[in-house]
PQR file with spaces between the fields and no chain letter, atoms N, CA, C, O and H, PARSE charges and radii, in Angstrom:
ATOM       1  N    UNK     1       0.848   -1.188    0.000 -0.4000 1.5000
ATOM       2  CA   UNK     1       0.000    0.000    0.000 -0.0000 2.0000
ATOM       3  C    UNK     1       0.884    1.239    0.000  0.5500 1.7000
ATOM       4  O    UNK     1       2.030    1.184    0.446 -0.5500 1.4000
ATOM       5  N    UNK     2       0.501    2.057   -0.364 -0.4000 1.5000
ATOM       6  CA   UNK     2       1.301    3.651   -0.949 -0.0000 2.0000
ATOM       7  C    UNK     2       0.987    4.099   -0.093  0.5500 1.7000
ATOM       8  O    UNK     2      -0.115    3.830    0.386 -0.5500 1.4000
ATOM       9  H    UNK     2      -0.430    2.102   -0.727  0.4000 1.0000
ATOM      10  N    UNK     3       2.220    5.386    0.725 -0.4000 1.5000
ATOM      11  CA   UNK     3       2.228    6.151    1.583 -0.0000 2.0000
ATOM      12  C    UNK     3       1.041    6.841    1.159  0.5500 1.7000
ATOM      13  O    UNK     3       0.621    6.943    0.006 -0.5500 1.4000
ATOM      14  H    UNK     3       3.115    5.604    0.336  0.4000 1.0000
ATOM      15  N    UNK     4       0.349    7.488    2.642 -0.4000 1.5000
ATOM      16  CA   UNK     4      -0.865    7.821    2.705 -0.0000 2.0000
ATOM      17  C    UNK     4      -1.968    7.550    1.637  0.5500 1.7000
ATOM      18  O    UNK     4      -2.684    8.348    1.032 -0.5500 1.4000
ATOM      19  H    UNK     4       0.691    7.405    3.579  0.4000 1.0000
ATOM      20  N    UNK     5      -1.893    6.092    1.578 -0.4000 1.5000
ATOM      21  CA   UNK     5      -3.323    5.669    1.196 -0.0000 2.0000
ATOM      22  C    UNK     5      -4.244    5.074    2.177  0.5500 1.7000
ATOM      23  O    UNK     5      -3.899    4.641    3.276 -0.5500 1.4000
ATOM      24  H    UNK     5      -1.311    5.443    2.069  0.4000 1.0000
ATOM      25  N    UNK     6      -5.218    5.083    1.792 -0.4000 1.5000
ATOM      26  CA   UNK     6      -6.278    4.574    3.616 -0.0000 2.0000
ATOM      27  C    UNK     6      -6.879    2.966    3.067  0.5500 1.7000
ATOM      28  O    UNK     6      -7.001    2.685    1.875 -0.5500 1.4000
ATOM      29  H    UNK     6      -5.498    5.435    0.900  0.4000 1.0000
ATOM      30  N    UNK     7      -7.195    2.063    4.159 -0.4000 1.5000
ATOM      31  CA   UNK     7      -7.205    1.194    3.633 -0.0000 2.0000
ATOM      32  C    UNK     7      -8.840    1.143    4.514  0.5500 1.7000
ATOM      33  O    UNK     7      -9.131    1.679    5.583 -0.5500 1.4000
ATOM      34  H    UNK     7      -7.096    2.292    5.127  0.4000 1.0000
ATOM      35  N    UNK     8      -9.656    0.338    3.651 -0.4000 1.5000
ATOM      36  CA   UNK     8     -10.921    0.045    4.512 -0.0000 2.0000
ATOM      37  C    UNK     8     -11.123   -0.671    5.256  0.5500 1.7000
ATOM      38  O    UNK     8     -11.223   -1.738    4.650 -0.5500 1.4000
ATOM      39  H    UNK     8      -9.420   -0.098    2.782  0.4000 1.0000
ATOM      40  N    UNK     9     -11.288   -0.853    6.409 -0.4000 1.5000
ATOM      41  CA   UNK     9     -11.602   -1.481    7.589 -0.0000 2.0000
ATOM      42  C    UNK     9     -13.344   -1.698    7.939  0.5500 1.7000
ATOM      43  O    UNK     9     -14.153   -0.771    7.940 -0.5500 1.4000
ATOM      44  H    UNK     9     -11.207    0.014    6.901  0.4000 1.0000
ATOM      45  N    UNK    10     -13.612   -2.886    8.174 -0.4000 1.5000
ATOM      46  CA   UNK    10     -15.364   -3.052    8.380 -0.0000 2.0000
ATOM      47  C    UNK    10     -15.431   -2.788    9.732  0.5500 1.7000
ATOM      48  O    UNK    10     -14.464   -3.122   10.417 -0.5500 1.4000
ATOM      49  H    UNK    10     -12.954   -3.639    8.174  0.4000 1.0000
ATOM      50  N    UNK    11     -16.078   -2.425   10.086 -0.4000 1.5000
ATOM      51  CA   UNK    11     -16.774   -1.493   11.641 -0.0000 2.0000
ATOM      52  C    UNK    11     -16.152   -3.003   12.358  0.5500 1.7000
ATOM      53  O    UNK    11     -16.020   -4.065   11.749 -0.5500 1.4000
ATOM      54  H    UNK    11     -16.863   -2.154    9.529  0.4000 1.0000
ATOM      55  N    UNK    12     -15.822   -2.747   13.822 -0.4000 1.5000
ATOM      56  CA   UNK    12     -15.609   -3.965   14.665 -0.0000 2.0000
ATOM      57  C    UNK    12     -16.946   -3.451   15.501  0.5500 1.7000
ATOM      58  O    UNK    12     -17.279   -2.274   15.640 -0.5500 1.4000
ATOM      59  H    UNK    12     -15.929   -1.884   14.316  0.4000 1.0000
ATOM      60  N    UNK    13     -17.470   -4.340   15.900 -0.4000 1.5000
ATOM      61  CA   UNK    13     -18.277   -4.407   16.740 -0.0000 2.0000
ATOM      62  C    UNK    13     -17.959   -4.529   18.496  0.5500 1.7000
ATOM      63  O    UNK    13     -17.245   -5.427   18.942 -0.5500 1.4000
ATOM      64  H    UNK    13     -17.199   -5.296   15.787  0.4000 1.0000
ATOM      65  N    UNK    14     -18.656   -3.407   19.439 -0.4000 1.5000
ATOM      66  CA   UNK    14     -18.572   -3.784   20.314 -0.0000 2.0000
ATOM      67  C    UNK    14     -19.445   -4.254   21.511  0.5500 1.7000
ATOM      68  O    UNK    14     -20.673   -4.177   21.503 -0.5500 1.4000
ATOM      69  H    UNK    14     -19.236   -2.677   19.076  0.4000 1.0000
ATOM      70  N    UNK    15     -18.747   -4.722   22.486 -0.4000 1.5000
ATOM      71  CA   UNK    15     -19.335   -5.631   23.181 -0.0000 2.0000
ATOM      72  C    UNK    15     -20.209   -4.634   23.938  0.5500 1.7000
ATOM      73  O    UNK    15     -20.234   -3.438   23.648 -0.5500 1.4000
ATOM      74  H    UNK    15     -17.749   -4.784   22.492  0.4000 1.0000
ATOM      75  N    UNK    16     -21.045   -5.273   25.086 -0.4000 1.5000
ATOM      76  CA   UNK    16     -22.090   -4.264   26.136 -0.0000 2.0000
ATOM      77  C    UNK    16     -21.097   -3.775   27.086  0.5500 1.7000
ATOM      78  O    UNK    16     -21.228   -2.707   27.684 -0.5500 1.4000
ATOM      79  H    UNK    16     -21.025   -6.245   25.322  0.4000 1.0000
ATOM      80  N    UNK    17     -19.966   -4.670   27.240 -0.4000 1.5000
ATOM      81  CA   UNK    17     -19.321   -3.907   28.403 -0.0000 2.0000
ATOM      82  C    UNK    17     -18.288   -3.161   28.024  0.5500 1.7000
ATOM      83  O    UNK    17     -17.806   -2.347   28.812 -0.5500 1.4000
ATOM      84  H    UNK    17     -19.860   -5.538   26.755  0.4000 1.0000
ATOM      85  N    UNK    18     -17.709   -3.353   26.546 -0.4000 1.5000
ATOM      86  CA   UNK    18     -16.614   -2.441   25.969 -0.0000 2.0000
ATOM      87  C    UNK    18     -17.694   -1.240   25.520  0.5500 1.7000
ATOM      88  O    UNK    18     -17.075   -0.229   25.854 -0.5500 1.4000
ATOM      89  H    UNK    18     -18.101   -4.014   25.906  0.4000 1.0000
ATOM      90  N    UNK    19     -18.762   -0.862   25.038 -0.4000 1.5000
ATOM      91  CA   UNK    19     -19.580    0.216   25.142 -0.0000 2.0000
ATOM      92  C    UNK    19     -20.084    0.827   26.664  0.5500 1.7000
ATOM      93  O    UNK    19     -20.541    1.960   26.818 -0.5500 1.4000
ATOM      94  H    UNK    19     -19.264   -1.683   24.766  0.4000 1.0000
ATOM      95  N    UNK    20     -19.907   -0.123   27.683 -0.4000 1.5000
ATOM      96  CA   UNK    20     -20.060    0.849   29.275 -0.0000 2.0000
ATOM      97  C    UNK    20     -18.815    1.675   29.647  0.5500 1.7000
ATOM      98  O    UNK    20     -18.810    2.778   30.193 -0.5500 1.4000
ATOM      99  H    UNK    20     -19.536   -1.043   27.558  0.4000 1.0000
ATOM     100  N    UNK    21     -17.428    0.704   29.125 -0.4000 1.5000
ATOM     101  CA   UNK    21     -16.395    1.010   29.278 -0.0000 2.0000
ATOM     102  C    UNK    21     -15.706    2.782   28.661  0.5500 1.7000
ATOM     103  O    UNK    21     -15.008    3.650   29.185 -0.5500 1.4000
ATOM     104  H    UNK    21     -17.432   -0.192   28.681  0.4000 1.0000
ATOM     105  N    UNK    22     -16.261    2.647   27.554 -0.4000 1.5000
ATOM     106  CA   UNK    22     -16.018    3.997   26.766 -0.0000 2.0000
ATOM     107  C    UNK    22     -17.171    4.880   27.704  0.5500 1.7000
ATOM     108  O    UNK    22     -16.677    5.845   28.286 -0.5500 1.4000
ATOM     109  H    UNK    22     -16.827    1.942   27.128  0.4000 1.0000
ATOM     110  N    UNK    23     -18.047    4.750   27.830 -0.4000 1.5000
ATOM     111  CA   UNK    23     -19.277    5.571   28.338 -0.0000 2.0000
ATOM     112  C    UNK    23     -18.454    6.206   29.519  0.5500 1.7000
ATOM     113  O    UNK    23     -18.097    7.382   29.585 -0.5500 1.4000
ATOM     114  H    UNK    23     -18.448    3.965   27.356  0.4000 1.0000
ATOM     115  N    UNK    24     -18.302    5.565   30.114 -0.4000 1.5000
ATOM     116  CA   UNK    24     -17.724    5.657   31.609 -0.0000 2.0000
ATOM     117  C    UNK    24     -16.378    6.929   31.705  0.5500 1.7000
ATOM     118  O    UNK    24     -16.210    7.866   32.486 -0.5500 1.4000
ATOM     119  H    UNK    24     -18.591    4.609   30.061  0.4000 1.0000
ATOM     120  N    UNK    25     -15.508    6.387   30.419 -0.4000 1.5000
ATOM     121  CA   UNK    25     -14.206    6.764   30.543 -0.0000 2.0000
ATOM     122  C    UNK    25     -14.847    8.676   30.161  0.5500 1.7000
ATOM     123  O    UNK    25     -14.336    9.597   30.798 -0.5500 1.4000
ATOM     124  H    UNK    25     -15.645    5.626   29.784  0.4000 1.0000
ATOM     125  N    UNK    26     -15.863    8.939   29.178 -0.4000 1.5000
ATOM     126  CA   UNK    26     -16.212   10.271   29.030 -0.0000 2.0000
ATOM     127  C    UNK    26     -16.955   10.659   30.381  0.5500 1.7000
ATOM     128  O    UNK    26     -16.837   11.733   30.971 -0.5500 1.4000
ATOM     129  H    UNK    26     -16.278    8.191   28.661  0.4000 1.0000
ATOM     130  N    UNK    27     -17.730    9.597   30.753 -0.4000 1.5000
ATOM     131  CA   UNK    27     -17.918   10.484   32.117 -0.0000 2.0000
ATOM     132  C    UNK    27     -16.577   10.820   33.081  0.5500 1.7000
ATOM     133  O    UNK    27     -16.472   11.941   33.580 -0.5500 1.4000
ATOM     134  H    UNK    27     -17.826    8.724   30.274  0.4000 1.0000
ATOM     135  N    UNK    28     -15.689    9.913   33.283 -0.4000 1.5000
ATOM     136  CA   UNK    28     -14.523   10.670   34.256 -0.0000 2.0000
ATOM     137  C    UNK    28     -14.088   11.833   33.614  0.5500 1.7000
ATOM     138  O    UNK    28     -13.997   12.863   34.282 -0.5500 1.4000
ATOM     139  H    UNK    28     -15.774    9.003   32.878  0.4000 1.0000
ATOM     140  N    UNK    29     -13.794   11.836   32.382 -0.4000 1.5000
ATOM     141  CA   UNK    29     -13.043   12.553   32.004 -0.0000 2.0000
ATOM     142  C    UNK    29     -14.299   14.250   31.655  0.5500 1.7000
ATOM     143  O    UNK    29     -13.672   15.294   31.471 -0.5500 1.4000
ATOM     144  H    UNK    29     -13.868   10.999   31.839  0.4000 1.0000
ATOM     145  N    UNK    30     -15.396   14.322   31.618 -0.4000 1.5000
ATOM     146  CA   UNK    30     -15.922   15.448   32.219 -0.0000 2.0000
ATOM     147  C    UNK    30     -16.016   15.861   33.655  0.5500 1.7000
ATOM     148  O    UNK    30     -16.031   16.989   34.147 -0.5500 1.4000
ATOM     149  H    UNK    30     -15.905   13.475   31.769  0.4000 1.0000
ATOM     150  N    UNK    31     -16.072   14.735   34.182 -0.4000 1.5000
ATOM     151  CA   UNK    31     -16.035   15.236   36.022 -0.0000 2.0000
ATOM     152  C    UNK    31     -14.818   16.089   36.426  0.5500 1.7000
ATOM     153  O    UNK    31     -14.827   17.056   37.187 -0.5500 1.4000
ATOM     154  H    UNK    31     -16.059   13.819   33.782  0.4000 1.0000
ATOM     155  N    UNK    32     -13.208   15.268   35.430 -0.4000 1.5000
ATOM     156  CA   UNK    32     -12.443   15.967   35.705 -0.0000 2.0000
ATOM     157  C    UNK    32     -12.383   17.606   35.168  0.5500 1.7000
ATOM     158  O    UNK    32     -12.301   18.678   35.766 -0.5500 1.4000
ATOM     159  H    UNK    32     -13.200   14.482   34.811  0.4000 1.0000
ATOM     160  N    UNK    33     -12.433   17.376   34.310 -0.4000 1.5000
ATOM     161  CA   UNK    33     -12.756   18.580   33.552 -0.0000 2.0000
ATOM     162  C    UNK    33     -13.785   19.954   34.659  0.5500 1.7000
ATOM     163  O    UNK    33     -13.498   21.146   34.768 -0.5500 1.4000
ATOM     164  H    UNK    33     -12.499   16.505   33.823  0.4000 1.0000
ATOM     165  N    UNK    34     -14.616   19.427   35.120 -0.4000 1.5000
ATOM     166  CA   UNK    34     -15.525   19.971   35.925 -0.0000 2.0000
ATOM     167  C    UNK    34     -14.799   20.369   37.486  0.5500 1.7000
ATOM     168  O    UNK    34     -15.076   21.395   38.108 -0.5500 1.4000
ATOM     169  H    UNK    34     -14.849   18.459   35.032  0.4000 1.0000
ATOM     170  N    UNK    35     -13.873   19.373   37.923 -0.4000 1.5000
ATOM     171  CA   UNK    35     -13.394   19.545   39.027 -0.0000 2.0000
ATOM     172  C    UNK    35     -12.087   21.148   38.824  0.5500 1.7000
ATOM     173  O    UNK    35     -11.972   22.117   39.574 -0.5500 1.4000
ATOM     174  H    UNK    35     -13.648   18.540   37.418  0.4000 1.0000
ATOM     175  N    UNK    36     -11.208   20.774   37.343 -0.4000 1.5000
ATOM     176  CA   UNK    36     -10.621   21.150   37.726 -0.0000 2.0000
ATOM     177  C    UNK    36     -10.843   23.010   37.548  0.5500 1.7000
ATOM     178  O    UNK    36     -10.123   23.965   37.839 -0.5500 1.4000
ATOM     179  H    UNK    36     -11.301   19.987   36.734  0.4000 1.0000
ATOM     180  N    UNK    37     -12.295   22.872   36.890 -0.4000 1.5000
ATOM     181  CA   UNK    37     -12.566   24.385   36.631 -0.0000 2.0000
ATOM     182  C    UNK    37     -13.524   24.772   38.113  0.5500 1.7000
ATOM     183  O    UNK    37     -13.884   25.948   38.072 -0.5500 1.4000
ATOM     184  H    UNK    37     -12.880   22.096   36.654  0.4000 1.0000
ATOM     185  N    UNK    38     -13.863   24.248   39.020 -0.4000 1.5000
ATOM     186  CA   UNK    38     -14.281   24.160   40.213 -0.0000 2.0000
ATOM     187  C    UNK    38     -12.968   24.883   41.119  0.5500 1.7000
ATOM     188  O    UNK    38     -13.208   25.827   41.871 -0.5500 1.4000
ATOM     189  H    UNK    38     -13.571   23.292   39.053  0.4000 1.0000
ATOM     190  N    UNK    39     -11.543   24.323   40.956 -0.4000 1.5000
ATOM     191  CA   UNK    39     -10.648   24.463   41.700 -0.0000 2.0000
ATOM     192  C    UNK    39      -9.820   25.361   41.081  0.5500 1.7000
ATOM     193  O    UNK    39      -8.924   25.864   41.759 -0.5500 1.4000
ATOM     194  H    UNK    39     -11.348   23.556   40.345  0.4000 1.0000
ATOM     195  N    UNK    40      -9.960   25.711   39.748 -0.4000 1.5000
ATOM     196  CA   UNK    40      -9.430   27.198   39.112 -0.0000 2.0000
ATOM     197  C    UNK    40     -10.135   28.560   39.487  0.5500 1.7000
ATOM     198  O    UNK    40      -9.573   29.643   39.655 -0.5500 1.4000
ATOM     199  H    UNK    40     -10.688   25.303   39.197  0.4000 1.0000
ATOM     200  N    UNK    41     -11.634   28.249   39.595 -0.4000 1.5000
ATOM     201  CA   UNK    41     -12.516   29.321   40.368 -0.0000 2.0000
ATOM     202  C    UNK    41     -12.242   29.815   41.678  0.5500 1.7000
ATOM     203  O    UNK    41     -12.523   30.913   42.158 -0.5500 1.4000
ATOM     204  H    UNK    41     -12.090   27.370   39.459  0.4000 1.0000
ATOM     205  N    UNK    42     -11.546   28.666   42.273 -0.4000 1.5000
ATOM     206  CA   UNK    42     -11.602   29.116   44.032 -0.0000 2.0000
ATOM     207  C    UNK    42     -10.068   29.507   43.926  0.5500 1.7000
ATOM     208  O    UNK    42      -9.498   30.040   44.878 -0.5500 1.4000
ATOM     209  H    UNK    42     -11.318   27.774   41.883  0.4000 1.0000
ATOM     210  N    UNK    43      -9.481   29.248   42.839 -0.4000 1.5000
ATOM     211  CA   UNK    43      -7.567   29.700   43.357 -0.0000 2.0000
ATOM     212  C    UNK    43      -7.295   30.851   42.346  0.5500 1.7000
ATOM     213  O    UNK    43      -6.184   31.240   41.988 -0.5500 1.4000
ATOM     214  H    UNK    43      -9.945   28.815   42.066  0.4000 1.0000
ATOM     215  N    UNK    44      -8.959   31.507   41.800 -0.4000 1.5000
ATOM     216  CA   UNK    44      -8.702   33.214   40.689 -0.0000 2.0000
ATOM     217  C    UNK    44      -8.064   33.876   42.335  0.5500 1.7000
ATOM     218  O    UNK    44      -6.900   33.838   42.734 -0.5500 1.4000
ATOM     219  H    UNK    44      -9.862   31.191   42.091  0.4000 1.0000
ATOM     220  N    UNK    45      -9.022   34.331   42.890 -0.4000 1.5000
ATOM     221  CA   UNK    45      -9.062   35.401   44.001 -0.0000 2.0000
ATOM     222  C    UNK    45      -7.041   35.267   44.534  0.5500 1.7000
ATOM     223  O    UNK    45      -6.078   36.032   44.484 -0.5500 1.4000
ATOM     224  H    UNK    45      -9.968   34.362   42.565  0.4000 1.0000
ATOM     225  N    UNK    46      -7.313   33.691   45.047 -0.4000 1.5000
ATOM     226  CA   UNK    46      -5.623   33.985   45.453 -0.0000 2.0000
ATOM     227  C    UNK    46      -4.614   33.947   44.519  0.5500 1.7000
ATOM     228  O    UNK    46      -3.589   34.490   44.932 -0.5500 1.4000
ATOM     229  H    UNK    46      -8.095   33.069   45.088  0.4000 1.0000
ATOM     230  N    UNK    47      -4.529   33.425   43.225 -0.4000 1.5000
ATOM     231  CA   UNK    47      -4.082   34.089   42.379 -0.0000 2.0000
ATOM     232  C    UNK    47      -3.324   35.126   42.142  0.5500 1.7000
ATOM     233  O    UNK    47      -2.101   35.182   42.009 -0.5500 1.4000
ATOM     234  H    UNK    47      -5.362   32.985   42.889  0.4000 1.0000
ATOM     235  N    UNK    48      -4.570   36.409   42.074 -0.4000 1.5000
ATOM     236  CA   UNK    48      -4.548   37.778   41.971 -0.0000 2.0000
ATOM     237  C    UNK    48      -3.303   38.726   43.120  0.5500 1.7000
ATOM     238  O    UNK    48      -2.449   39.580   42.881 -0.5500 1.4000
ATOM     239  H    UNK    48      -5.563   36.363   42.183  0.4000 1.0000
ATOM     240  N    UNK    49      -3.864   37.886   44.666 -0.4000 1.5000
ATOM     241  CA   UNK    49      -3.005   38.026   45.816 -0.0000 2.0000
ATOM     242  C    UNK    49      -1.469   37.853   45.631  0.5500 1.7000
ATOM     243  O    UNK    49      -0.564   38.609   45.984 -0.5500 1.4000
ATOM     244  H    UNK    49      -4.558   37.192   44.860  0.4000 1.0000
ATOM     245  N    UNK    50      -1.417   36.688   45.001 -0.4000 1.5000
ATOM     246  CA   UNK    50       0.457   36.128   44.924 -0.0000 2.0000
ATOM     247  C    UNK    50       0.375   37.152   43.922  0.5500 1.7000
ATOM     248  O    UNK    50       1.211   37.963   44.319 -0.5500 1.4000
ATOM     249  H    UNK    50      -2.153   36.074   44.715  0.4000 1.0000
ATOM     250  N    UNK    51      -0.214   37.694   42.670 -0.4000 1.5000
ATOM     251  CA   UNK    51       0.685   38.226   41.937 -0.0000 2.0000
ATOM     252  C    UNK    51       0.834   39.984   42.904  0.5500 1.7000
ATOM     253  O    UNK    51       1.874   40.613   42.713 -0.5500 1.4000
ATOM     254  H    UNK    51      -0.894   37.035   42.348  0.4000 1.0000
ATOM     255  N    UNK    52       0.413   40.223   43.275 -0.4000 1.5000
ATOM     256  CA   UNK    52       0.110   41.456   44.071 -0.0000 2.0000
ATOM     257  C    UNK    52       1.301   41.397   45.474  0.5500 1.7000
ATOM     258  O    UNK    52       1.633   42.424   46.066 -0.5500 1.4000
ATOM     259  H    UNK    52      -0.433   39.712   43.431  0.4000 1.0000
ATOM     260  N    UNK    53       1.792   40.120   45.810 -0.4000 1.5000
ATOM     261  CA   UNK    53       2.759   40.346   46.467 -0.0000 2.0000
ATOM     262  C    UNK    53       4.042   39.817   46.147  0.5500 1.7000
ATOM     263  O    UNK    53       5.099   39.882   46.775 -0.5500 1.4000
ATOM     264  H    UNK    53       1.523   39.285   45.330  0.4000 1.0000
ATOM     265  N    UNK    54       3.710   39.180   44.851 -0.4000 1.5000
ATOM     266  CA   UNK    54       5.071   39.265   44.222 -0.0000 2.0000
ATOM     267  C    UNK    54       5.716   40.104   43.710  0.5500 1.7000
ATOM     268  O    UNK    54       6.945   40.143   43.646 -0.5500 1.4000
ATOM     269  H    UNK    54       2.851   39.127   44.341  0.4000 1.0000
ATOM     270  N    UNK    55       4.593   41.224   43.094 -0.4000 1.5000
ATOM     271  CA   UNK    55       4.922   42.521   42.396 -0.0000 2.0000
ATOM     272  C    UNK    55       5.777   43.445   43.885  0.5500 1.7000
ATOM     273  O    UNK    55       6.960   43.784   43.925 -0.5500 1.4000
ATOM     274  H    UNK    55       3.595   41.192   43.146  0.4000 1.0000
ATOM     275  N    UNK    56       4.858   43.634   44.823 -0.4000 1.5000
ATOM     276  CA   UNK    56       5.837   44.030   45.980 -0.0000 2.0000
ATOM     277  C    UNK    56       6.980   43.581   46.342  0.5500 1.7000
ATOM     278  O    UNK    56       7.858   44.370   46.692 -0.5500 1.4000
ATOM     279  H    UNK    56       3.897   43.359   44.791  0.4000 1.0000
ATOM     280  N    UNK    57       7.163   42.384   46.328 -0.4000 1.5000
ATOM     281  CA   UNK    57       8.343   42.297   46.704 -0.0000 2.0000
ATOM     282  C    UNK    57       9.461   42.772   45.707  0.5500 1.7000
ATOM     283  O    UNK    57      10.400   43.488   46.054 -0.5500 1.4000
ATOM     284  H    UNK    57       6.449   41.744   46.044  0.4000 1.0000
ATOM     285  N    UNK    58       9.235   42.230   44.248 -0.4000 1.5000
ATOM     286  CA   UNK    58       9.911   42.892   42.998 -0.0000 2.0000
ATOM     287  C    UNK    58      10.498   44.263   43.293  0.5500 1.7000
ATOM     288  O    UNK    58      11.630   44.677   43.041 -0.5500 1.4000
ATOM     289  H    UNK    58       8.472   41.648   43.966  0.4000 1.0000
ATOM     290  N    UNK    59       9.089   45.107   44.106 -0.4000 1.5000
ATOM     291  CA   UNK    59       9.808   45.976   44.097 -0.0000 2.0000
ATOM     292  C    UNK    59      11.271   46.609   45.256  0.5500 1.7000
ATOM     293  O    UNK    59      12.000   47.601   45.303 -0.5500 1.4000
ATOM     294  H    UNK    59       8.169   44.771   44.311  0.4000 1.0000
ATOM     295  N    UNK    60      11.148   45.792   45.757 -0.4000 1.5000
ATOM     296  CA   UNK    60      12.137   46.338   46.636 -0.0000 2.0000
ATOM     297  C    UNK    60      11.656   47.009   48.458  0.5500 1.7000
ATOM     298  O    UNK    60      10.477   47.339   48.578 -0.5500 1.4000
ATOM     299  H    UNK    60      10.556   44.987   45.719  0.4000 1.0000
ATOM     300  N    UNK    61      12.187   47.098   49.188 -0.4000 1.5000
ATOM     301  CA   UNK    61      11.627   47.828   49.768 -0.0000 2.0000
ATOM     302  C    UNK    61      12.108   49.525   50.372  0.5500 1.7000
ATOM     303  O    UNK    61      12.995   49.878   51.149 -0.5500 1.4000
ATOM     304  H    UNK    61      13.146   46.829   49.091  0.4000 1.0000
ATOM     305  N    UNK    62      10.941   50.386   49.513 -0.4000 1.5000
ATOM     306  CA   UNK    62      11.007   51.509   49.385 -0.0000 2.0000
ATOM     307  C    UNK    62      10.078   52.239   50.576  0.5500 1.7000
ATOM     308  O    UNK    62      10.370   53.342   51.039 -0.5500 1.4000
ATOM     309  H    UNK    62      10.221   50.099   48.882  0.4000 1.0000
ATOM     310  N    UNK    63       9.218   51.659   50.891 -0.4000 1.5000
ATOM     311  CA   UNK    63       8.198   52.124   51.826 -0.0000 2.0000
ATOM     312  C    UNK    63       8.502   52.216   53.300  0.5500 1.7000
ATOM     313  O    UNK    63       8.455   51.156   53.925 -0.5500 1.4000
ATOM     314  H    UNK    63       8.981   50.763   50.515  0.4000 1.0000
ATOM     315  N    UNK    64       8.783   53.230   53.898 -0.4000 1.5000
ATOM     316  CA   UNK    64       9.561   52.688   55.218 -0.0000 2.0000
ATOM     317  C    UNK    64      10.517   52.557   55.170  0.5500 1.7000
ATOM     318  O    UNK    64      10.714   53.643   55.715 -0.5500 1.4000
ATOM     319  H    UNK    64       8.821   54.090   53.391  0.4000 1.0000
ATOM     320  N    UNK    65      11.164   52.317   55.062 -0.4000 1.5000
ATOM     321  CA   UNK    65      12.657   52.171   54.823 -0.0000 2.0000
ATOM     322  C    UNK    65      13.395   53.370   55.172  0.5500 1.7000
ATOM     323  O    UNK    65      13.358   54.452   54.586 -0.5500 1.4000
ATOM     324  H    UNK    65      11.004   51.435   54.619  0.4000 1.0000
ATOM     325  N    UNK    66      14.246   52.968   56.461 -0.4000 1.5000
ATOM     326  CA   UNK    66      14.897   54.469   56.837 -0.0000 2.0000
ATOM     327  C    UNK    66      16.166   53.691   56.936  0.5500 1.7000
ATOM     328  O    UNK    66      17.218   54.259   57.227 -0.5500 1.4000
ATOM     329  H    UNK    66      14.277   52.089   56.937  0.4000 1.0000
């Protein structure tokens, strides 16, 4: 067969539990999906904080400073 030619393949059939199996694997894989935008929501706010005291520290300390 010649580089990139496609060859036909007849559908494989699957079983009841290799069709629960796939079912399943899209449900974890939205839960995760769901979790991890659950746990990106709650770590915006502190986020914002680290960059706000990283920028301070960047700067040096000018404030006070005698």
């Amino acid at each position: 067969m010649a580089y990139g030619a496609t060859s036909r393949q007849a559908p494989t059939t699957l079983t009841a539990a290799e069709r629960e199996w796939i079912r399943r694997q899209g449900m974890t894989a939205r839960a995760l999906a769901e979790e991890q935008r659950l746990v990106r929501g709650r770590l915006a706010p502190t986020h914002d904080d680290v960059a706000r005291v990283r920028e301070q520290l960047r700067r040096g300390p000018r404030r006070f400073a005698r």
